[in-house]
C-alpha positions in Angstrom: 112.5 0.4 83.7 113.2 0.0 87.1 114.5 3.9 87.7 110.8 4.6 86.5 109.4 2.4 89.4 108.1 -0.5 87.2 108.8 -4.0 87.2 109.3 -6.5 84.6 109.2 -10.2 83.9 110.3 -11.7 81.0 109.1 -15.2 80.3 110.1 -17.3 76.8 107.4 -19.6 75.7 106.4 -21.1 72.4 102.6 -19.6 71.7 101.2 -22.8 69.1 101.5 -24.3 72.6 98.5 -23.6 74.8 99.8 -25.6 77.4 102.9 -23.0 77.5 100.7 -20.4 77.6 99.1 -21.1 80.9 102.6 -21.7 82.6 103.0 -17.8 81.5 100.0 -16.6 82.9 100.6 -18.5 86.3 104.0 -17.3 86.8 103.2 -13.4 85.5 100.4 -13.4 88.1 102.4 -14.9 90.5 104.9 -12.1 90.3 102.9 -9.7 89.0 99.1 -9.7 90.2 96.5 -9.1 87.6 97.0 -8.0 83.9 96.4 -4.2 82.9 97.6 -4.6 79.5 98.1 -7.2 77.1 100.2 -7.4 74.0 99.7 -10.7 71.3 102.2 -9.6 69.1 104.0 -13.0 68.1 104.0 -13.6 64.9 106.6 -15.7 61.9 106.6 -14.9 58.3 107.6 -17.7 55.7 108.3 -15.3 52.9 108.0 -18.1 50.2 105.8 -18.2 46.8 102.5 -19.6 47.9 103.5 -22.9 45.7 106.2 -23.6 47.4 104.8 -23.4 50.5 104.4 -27.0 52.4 101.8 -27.6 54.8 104.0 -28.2 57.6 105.2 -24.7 56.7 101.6 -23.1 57.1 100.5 -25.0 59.8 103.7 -23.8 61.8 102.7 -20.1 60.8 98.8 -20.3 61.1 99.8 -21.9 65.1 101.8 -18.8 65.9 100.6 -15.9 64.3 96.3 -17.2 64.8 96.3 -19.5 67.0 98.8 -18.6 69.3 97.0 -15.0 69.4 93.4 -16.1 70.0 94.1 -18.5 72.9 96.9 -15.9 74.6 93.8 -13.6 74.3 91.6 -16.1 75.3 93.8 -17.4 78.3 94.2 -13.9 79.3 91.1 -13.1 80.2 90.5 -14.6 84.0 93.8 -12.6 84.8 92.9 -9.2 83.3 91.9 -6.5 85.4 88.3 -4.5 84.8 88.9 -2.2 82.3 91.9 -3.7 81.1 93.3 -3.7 77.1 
């Protein structure tokens, strides 16, 4: 990426935590400015018949794959640049 003149920051964070999600934001614009793109593409599956599914189970797939979407989304938006995706 770098012989192509780009730069790139990889952060780990857990997105069912909002809280985490803000520390990403801060530290991409530190490094990075503001946002042209953004990608919400975490996501689990719990490939499991829907009775045998428990609730701790769901609620641990609902946090990432909706939750954590709409606030990384939502989050986003302050740092995004006019224009952006």
């Amino acid at each position: 990426v770098k012989t192509l003149g780009s730069d790139v920051l990889a952060i780990q964070s857990d997105v069912a935590k909002t809280s985490e999600i803000d520390k990403v934001f801060q530290a991409v614009t530190k490094k990075l400015g503001k946002i042209d793109v953004l990608f919400a593409n975490a996501g689990i599956a719990k490939f499991l018949p829907v009775s045998q599914m428990t609730e701790e189970q769901y609620d641990e797939q609902f946090d990432i794959n909706a939750k954590g979407a709409f606030f990384t989304v939502q989050k986003s938006l302050p740092y995004l640049n006019d224009g952006a995706s």
